[in-house]
C-alpha positions in Angstrom: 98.2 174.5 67.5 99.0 173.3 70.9 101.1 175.5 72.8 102.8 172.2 74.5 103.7 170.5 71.1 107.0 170.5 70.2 107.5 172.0 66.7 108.3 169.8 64.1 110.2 172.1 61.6 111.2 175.8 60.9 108.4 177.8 59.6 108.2 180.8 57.7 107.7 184.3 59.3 104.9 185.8 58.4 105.4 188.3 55.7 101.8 190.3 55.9 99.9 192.3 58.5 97.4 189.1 57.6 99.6 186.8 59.0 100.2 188.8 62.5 97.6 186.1 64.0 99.8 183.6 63.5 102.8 185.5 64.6 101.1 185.8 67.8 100.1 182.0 68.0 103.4 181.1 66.8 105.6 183.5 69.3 102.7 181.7 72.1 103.6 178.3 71.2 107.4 178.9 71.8 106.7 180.6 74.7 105.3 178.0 76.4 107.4 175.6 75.3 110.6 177.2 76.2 108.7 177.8 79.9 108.2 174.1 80.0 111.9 173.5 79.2 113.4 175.7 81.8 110.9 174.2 84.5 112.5 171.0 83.5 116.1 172.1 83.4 115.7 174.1 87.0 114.6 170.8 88.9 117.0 169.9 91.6 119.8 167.7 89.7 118.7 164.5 91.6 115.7 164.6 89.7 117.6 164.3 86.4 119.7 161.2 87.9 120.0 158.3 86.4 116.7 156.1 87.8 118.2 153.4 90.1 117.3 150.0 91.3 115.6 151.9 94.5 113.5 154.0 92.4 112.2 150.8 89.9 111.1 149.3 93.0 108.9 152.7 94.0 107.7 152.4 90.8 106.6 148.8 90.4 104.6 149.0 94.2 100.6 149.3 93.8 99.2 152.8 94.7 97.3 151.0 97.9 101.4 149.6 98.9 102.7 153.2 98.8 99.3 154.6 100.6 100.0 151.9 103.6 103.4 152.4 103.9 102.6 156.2 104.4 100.4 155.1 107.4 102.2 152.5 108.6 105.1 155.0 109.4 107.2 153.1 107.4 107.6 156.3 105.2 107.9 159.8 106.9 107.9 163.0 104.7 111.5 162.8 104.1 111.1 159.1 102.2 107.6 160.5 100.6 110.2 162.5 98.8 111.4 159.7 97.6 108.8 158.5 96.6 108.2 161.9 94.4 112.1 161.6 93.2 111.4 158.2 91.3 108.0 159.3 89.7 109.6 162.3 88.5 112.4 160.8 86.9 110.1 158.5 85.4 107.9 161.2 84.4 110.3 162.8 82.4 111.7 159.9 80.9 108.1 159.1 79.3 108.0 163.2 78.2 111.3 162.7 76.5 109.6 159.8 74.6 106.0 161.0 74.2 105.9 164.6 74.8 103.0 164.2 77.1 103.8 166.6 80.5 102.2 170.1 80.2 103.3 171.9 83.3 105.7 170.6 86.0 104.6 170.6 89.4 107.5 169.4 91.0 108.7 173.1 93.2 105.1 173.1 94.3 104.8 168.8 95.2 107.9 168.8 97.4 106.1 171.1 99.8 103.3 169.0 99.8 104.8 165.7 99.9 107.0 167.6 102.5 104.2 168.2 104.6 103.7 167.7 108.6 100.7 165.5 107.8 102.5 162.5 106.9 104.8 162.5 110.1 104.0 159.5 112.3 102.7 161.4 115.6 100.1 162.9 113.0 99.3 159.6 111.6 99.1 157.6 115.3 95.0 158.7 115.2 92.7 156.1 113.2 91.0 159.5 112.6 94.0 161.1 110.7 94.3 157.5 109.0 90.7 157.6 107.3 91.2 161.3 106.4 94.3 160.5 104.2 93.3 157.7 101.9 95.5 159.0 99.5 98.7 159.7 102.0 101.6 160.0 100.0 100.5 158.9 96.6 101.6 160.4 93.5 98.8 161.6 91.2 98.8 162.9 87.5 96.4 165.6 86.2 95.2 166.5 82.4 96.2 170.0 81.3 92.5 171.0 82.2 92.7 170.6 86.0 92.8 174.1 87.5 96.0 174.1 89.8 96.6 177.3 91.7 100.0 179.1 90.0 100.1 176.8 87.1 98.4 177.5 83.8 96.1 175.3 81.9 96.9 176.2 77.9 94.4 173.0 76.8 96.0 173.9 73.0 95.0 177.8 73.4 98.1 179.8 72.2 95.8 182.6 74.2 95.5 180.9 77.8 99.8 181.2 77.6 101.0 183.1 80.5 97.8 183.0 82.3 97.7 180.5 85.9 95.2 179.9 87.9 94.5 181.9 90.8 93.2 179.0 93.1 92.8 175.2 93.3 90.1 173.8 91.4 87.3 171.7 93.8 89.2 168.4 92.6 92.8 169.8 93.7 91.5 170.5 96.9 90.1 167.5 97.6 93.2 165.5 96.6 95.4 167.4 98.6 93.1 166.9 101.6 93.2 163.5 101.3 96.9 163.4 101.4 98.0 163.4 97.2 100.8 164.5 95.5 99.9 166.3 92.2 103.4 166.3 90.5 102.6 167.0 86.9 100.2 168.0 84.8 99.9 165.9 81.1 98.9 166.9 77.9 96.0 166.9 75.1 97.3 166.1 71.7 99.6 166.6 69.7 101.3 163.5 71.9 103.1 160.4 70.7 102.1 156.8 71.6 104.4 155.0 74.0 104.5 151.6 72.0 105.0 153.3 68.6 105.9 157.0 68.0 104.2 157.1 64.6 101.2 156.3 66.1 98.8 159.0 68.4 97.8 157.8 71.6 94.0 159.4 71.8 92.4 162.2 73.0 91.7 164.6 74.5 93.6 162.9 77.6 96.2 161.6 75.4 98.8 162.2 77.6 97.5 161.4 80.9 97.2 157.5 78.8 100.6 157.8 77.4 102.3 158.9 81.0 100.5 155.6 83.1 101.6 153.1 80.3 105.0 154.5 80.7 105.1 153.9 84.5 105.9 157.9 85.1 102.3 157.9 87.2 100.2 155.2 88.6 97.0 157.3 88.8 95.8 160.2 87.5 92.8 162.1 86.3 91.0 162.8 82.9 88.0 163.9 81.1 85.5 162.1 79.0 82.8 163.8 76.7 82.9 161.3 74.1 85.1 158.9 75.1 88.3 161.3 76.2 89.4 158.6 78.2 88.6 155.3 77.5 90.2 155.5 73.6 93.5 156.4 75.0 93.0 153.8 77.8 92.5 151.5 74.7 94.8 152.9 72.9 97.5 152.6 75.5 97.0 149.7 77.2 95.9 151.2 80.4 92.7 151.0 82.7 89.7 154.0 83.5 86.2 154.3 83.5 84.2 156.9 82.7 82.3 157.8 85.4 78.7 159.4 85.8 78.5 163.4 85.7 79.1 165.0 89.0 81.3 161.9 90.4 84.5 163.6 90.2 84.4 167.1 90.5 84.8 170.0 87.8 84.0 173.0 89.2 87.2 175.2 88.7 88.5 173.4 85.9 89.4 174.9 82.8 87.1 174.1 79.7 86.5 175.6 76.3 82.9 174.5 77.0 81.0 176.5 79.5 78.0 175.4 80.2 77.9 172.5 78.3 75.2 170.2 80.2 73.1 168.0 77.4 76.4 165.8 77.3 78.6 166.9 80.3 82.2 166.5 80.3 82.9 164.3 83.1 86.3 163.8 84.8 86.9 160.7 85.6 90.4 158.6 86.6 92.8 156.5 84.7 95.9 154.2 86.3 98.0 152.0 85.3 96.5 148.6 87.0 92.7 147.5 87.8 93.8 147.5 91.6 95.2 151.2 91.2 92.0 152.2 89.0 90.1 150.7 92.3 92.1 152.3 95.1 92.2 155.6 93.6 88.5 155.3 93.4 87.3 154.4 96.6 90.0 157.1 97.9 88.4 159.9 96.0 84.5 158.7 96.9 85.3 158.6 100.7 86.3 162.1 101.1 82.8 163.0 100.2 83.2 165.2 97.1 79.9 166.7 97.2 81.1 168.9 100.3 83.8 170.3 97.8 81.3 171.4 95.0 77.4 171.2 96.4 76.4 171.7 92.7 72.5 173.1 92.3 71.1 173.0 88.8 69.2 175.9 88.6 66.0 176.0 86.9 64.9 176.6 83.9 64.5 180.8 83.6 60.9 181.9 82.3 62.3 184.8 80.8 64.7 182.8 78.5 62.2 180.3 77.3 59.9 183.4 76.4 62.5 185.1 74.3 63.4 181.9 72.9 60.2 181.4 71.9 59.1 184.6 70.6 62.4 184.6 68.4 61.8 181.1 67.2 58.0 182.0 66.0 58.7 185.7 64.7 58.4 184.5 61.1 55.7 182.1 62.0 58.0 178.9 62.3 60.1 179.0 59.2 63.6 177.6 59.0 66.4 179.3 57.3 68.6 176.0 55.7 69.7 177.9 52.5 73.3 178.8 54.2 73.7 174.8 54.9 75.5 172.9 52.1 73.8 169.4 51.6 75.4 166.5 49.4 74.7 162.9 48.1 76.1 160.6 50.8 77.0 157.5 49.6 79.1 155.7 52.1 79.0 151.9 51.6 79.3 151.2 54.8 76.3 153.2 56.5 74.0 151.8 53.8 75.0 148.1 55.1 74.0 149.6 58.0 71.4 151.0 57.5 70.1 147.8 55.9 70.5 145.6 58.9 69.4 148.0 61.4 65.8 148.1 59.5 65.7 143.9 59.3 63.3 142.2 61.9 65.2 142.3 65.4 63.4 139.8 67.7 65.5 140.3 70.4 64.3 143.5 70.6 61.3 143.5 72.6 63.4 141.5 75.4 65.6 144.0 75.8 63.1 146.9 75.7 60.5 144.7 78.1 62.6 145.0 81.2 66.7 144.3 82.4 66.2 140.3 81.3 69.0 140.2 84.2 72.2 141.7 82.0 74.7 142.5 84.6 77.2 144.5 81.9 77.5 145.3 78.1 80.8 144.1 76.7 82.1 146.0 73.4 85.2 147.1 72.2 86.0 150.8 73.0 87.3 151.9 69.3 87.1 150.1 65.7 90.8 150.0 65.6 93.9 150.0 68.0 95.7 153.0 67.9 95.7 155.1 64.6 98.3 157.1 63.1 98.7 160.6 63.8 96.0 162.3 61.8 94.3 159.2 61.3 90.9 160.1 63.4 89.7 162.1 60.2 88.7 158.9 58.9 88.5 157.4 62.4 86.0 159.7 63.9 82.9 157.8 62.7 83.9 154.8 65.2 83.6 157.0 68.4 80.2 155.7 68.4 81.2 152.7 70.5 82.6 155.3 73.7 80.0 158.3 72.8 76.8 157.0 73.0 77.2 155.9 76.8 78.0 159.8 77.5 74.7 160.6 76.1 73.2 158.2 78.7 75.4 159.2 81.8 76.6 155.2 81.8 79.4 154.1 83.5 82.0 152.6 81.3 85.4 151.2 82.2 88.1 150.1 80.0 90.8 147.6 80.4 93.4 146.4 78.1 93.3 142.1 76.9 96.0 141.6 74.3 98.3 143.3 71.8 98.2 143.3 67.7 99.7 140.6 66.2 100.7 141.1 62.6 100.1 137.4 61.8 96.7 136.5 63.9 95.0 139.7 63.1 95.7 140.3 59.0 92.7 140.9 57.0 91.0 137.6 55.4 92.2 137.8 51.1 88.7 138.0 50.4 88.2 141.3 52.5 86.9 144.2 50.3 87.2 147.9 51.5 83.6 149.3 52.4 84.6 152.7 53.6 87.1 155.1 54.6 88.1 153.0 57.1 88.6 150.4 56.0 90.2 151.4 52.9 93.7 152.2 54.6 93.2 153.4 58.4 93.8 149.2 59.5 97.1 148.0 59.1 98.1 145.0 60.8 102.1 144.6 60.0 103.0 148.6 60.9 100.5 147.8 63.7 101.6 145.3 65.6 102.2 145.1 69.2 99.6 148.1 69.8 97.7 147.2 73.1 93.7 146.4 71.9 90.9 146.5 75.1 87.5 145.8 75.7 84.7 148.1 76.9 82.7 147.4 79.9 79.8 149.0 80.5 76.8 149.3 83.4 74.4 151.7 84.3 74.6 155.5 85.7 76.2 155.1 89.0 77.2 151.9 88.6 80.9 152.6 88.4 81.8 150.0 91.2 79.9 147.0 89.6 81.6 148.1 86.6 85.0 147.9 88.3 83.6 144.6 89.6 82.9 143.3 86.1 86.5 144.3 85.1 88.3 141.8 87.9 86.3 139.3 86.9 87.3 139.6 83.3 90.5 139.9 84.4 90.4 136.9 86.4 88.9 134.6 83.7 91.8 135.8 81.7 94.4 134.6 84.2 92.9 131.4 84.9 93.5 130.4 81.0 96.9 131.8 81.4 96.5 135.3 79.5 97.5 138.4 81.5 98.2 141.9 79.9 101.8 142.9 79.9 102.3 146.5 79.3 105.5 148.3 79.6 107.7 146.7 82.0 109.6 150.0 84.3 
């Protein structure tokens, strides 16, 4: 269970020494819970205000107008705090709705937002200018992102109580360029912001479900399979999954160490295409690579010999008695199945060479959002994020329309092939969920994919469709 899910209902104390486990997980999950409430509660009553014409106006300014005005002197450390006020208040409006803040940063982003950096003698040298892309600018990080003082739980009843001792490489490198961290958001279990019935994805559920709110503008995920382009999708905001090593990691929390066949890659998320793109460009010119100079190291001869020699002990053989197999019978893969073995022409031309494709266009999930729960049948349609993680492809995601109950209903004729399909699509309970489209380049390419995006986006406005998400 996640220690930041709020419970939903009594449950019965454990009446066995058996049971002393989930005691433990239990008396963890309250702890954390009630720490998260009392961080809330202590915030300076201004926080806690009601949000005013003033703030909405914060709130509805670009990233890149907040940045500017920062380095225009137009807001000196006292008006940054304003700044932090109106995202806060926001921020715990959408947490009050979706459940999706993890640890509260606010004590620790007044000193930074209170900082001498953003006064305007410090700011009169271009120099000071270039090293502050992000000058003033609130930003949002998942529950994974090691923060000095603050813990990252990431569901484990047994990380409670447990905070970071330093800044991760990324926190550094945000703070140096002039950030704000103010909260930190969480993985499931997190409610949708369109419909409460409905999850919003994962793992950086709540990262998605805090930027379609308006409670951040930018923020910070991680994607090993599609972490954040489903809840992008499935919230009707913008990211891209970015290449391994593009944002940094090192100092992060993960309940994968070492994990490098298919790396988990973090990667940011905002609320606009412009934000997604300002945020970007911010992080890349503070040259992240002098934060974390990774080195893979090379493959040990030692290792490979004992992997080896315990590998061919018994002359080759493979144990598979303990593994449990069974007739699969899915109709669905067998229709696959069937056209993926027809004659493909096409083929060759898209083996022989780049035939000049600029992007892949798919959609990012089979469905819009899914109930909660509903990714056990779901699961099978991560294909459409997962497989550009297993080529180290950039891969954006931006919302196009919303569900409607009328346009999208399933054709009379329509017969059930799989799990899926059998009950997970639901066009009338549905309706009004955001639904995106995938864009996807090559391994570095995260700019041209970005690129690709506007352009989408301005085809769209030209035959007068433009996303509307949450209005603030």
């Amino acid at each position: 269970m996640d220690p930041c899910s709020e419970p939903t209902g009594l449950r019965e104390a454990p009446t066995s020494s058996s049971n002393l486990k989930l005691l433990v997980v239990v008396l963890g999950d309250h702890d954390k819970q009630n720490e998260r409430r009392a961080a809330i509660q202590q915030l300076d009553p201004r926080f806690h205000e009601p949000i005013t014409p003033t703030d909405t106006s914060i709130l509805s300014q670009p990233i890149a107008k907040l940045i500017e005005n920062v380095h225009s002197g137009e807001l000196t450390p006292l008006t940054v705090l304003t700044v932090l006020t109106a995202y806060t208040k926001k921020a715990l409006a959408a947490h009050a709705q979706t459940n999706c803040l993890s640890e509260i940063l606010v004590e620790s982003a007044q000193r930074w937002a209170n900082s001498s950096k953003f006064s305007a003698e410090n700011l009169k040298e271009k120099r000071n200018l270039e090293s502050l892309p992000l000058a003033g600018g609130p930003v949002s990080l998942k529950d994974t992102v090691g923060v000095e003082g603050y813990d990252s739980c990431i569901g484990y009843s047994a990380w409670v109580g447990k905070p970071f001792p330093r800044h991760s490489a990324l926190v550094r490198l945000l703070l140096d360029a002039g950030a704000v961290p103010f909260v930190k958001t969480t993985i499931p279990i997190t409610n949708q912001p369109y419909n409460k019935g409905y999850s919003p994805g994962g793992s950086s559920g709540g990262e998605a479900a805090l930027l379609a709110y308006g409670g951040s503008r930018v923020g910070v995920g991680t994607d090993v399979a599609g972490s954040v382009r489903v809840p992008a999708h499935y919230c009707g905001v913008y990211s891209i999954r970015s290449s391994a090593q593009r944002f940094l990691k090192a100092g992060n929390a993960t309940s994968m160490p070492g994990q490098e066949g298919v790396s988990p890659v973090y990667s940011p998320m905002a609320r606009t295409l412009d934000d997604l793109d300002t945020f970007w460009q911010a992080v890349m010119s503070m040259k992240p690579w002098k934060y974390d100079p990774r080195n893979d190291p090379g493959l040990s001869g030692t290792g490979l010999n004992l992997a080896a020699q315990l590998l061919l002990a018994d002359g080759g053989k493979v144990a598979i008695k303990p593994v449990r197999f069974g007739e699969f019978n899915d109709p669905g893969m067998v229709q696959a199945m069937r056209m993926f073995s027809l004659p493909r022409p096409q083929y060759p031309l898209l083996l022989g060479g780049d035939g000049g494709w600029d992007f892949i266009l798919t959609v990012p999930n089979a469905l819009p959002a899914v109930p909660h729960g509903g990714m056990k049948d779901g699961w099978k349609s991560c294909g459409y994020t997962f497989l550009w993680n297993l080529l180290d492809y950039s891969a954006g995601v931006m919302p196009i329309m919303h569900v409607n109950s009328v346009l999208d209903r399933l054709a009379p004729r329509f017969a059930p092939r799989n799990a899926i399909e059998k009950g997970a699509y639901d066009p009338v309970s549905m309706s009004g969920l955001p639904v995106g489209v995938q864009v996807i380049g090559r391994r570095l390419e995260e700019l041209k994919v970005m690129e690709g995006m506007k352009i989408i986006e301005g085809l769209l406005t030209k035959e007068g469709i433009q996303y509307e998400g949450i209005k603030i």
